[in-house]
C-alpha positions as MATLAB code, in Angstrom:
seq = 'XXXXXXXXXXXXXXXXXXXXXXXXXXXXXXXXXXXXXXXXXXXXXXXXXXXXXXXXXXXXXXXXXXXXXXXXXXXXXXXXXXXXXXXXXXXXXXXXXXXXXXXXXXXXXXXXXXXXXXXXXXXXXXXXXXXXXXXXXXXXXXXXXXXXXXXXXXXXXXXXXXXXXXXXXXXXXXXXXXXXXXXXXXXXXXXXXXXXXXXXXXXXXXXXXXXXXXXXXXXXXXXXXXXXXXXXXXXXXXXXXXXXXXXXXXXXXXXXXXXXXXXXXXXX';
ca = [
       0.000    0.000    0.000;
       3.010    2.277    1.005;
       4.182    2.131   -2.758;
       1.128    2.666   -4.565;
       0.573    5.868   -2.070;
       4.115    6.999   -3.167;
       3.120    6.668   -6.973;
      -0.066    8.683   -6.042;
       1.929   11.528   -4.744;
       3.651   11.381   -8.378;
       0.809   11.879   -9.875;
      -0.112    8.403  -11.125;
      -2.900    7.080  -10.157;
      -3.059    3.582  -12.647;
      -2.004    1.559   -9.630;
      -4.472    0.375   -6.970;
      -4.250   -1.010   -3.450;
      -4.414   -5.144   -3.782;
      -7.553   -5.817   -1.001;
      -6.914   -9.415    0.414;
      -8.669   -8.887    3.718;
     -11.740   -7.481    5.143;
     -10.819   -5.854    8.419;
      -9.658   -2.258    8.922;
      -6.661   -2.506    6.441;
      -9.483   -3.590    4.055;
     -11.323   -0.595    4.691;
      -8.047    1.777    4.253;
      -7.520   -0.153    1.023;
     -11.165    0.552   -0.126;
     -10.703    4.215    0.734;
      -7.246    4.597   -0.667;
      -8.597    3.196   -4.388;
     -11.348    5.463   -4.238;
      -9.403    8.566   -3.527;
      -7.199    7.583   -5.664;
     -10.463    7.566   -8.560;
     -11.686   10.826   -7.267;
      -7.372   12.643   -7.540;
      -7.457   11.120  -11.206;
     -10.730   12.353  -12.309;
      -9.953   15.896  -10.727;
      -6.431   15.589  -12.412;
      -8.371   14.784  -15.705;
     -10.448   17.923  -15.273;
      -7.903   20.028  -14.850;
      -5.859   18.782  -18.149;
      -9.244   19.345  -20.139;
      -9.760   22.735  -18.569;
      -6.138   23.936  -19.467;
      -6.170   22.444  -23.038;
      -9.719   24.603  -23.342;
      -8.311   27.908  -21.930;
      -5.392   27.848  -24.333;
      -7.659   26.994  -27.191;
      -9.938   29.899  -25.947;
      -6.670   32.171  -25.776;
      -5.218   30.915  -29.037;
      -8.304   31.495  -31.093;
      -8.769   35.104  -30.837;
      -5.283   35.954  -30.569;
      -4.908   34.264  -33.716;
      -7.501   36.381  -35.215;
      -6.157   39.344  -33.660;
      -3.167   39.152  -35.405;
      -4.664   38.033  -38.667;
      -6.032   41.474  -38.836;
      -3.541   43.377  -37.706;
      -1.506   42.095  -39.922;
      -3.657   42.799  -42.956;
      -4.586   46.329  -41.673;
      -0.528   46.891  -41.600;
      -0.326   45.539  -45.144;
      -2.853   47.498  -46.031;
      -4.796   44.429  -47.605;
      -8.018   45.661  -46.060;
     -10.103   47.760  -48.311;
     -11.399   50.810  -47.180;
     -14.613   49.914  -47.242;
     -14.389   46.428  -44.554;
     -11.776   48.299  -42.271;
     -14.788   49.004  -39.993;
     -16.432   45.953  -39.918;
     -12.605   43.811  -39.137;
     -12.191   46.762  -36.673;
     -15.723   45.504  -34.550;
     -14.006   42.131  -35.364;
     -11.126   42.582  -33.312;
     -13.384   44.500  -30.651;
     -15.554   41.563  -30.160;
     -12.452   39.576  -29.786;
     -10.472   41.310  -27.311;
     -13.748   41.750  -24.860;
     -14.047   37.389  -25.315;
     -10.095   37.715  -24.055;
     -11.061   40.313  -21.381;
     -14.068   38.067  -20.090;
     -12.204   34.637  -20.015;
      -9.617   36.352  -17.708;
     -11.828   37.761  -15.243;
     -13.550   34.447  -15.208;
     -10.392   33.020  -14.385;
      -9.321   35.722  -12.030;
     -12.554   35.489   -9.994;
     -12.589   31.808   -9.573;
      -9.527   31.911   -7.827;
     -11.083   34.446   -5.272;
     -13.955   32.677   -4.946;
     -12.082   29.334   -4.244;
     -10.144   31.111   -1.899;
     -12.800   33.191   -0.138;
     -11.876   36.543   -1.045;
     -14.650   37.714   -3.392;
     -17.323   39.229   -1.760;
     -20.183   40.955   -2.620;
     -22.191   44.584   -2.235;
     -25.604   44.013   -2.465;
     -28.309   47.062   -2.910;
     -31.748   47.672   -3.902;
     -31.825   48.287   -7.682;
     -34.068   47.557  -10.794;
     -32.837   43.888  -11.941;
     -35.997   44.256  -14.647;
     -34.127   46.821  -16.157;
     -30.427   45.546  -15.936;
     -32.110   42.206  -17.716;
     -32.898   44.646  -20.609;
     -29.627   46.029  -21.115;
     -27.521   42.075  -20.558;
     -29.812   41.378  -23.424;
     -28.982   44.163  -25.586;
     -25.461   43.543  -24.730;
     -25.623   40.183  -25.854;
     -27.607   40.904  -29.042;
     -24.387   40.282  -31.505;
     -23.914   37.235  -29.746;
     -27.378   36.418  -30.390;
     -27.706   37.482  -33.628;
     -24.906   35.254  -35.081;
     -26.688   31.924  -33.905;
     -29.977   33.473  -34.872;
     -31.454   32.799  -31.601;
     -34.029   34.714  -29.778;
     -34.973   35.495  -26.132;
     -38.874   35.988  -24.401;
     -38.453   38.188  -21.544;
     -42.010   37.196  -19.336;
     -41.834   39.573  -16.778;
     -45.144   41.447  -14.997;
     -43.512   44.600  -13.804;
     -39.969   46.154  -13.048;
     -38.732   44.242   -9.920;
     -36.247   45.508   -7.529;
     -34.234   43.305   -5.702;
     -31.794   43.688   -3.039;
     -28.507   42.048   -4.110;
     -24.927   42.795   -5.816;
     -25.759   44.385   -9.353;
     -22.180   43.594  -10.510;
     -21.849   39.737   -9.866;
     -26.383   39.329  -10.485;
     -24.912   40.828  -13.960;
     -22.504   37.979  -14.562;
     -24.770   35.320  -13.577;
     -27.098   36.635  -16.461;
     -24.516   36.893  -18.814;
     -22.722   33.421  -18.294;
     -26.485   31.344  -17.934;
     -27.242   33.430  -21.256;
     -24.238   31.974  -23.085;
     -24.628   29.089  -21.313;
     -27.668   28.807  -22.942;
     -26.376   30.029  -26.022;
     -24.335   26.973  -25.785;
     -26.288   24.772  -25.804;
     -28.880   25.748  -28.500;
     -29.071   25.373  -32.015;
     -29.859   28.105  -34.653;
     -33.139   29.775  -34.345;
     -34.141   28.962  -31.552;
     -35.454   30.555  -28.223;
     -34.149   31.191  -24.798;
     -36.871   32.222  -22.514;
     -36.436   34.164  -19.588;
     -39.169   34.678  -16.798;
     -39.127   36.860  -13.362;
     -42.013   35.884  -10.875;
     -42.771   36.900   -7.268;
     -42.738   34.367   -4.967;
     -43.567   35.326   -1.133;
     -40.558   38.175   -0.880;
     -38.236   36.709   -3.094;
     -37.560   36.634   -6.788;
     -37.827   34.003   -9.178;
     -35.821   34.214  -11.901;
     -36.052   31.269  -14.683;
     -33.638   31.031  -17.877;
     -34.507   28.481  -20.230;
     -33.256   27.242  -23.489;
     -34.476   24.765  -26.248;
     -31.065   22.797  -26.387;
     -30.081   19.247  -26.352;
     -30.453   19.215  -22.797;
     -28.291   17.360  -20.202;
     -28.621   13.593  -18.820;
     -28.724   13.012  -15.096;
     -25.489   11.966  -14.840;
     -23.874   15.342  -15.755;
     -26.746   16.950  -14.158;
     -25.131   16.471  -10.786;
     -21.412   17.576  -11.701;
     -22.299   21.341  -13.883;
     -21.491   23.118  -11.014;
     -18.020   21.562  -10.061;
     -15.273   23.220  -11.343;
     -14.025   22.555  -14.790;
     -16.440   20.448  -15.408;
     -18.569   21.290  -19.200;
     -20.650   18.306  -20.858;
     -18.782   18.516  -24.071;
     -21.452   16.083  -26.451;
     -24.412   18.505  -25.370;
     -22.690   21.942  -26.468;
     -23.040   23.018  -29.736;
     -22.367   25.796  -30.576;
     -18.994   26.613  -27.933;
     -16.985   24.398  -25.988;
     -16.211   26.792  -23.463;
     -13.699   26.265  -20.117;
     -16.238   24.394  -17.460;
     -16.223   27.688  -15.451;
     -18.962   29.543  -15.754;
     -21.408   27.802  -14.202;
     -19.201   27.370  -11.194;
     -18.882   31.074  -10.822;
     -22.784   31.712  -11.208;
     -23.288   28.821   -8.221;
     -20.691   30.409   -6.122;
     -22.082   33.796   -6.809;
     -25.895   32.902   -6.095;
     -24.003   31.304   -2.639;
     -22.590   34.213   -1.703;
     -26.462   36.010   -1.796;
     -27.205   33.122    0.886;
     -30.119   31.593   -1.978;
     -30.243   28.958   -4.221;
     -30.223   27.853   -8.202;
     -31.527   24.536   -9.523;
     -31.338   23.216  -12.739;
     -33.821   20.781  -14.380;
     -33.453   19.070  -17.687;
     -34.770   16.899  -20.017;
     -32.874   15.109  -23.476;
     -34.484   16.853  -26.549;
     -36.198   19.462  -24.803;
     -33.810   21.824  -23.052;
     -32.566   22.905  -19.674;
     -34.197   25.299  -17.144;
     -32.108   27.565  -14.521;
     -33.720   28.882  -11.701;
     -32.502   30.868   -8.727;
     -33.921   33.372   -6.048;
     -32.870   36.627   -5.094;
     -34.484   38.815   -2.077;
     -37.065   41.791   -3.093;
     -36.529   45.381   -1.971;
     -38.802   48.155   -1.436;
     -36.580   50.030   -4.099;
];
């Protein structure tokens, strides 16, 4: 058992404890092969979620320079020059957002994100995600129902409520095909907030149901249209945490997936 621990500490975890008994050194053998499982899978994770950040660094970059290249050249008619120019824009900001993703994960792994919640008009900050995402949108020709009664005001941190909206929407995004519709719905419920996000997509089996929210995790067959890192999802869990609520997800193969979460109403 000594050895095999040793070659765990190395980082290889293709040997297991031999079990030949079923007393207490049984049960440390047992326990030893299934952390040993648990390390590899983690250790698997991580590999995937590197290999995905480099591609999502790469690919941009790539196209960066493509441009910039051309535009020093002076390949680039006159007349495109603006549209390669949003090009690049749209780029960069996918560069900027994968870094902060990155950088707030590590806080909130390590405790030192917190939040600032207020009372403000989450109705209206919906409005403008949506607009922000509408290029997004636009390019997998997919829509998005807003079902909302009034303009709600909640009391939470506008900041981090604003990246759970954006990283659900793209999750979303994700996961749906062309032309179809992402519905979003904002219902009172006592003195909270319900706040649904729903898509049309593949949808997820119950077996990667229960890991979405661990980090690096991403259910690579479902995802069409991005293959993303694995953490956004684990930032929007942490996130709703932090606001003391919850967020379930419910799903079902060929129909789509449905996000729900709670935040507390204010008197404005």
């Amino acid at each position: 058992m000594n050895n095999v621990v040793l070659r765990f500490a190395k980082g290889d975890f293709s040997r297991k404890v031999k079990i030949a008994t079923k007393d207490e050194i049984g049960q440390l053998g047992h326990s030893v092969n299934y952390m040993a499982k648990e390390l590899e899978s983690i250790e698997q994770m991580r590999r995937d979620f590197v290999a995905n950040v480099s591609h999502d660094l790469r690919s941009p970059l790539t196209s960066i320079k493509g441009f910039l290249v051309a535009f020093i050249d002076g390949t680039i008619p006159e007349q495109k020059k603006s549209r390669y120019l949003s090009i690049m824009k749209s780029e960069t900001e996918r560069l900027i957002k994968l870094v902060n993703d990155l950088l707030d994960i590590t806080k909130l792994e390590s405790a030192e994100l917190t939040i600032n919640p207020t009372s403000y008009n989450i109705s209206e900050q919906l409005r403008l995600v949506i607009a922000k995402m509408e290029p997004e949108l636009s390019k997998f020709e997919i829509e998005v129902e807003l079902d909302e009664e009034e303009d709600y005001f909640v009391f939470a941190d506008s900041d981090r409520i604003e990246q759970v909206f954006i990283n659900l929407l793209q999750n979303a995004i994700h996961f749906s095909t062309r032309q179809q519709v992402i519905y979003i719905k904002m219902k009172k419920v006592e003195n909270m907030l319900s706040v649904s996000i729903k898509d049309e997509g593949k949808g997820i089996n119950e077996e990667n149901l229960k890991k979405i929210w661990d980090r690096f995790y991403k259910v690579d067959q479902s995802r069409t249209n991005n293959l993303g890192t694995g953490i956004g999802l684990s930032i929007v869990k942490q996130i709703i945490d932090l606001h003391q609520t919850e967020i379930e997800v419910t799903s079902e193969l060929g129909k789509g997936t449905t996000f729900t979460f709670k935040l507390q109403l204010s008197g404005e």
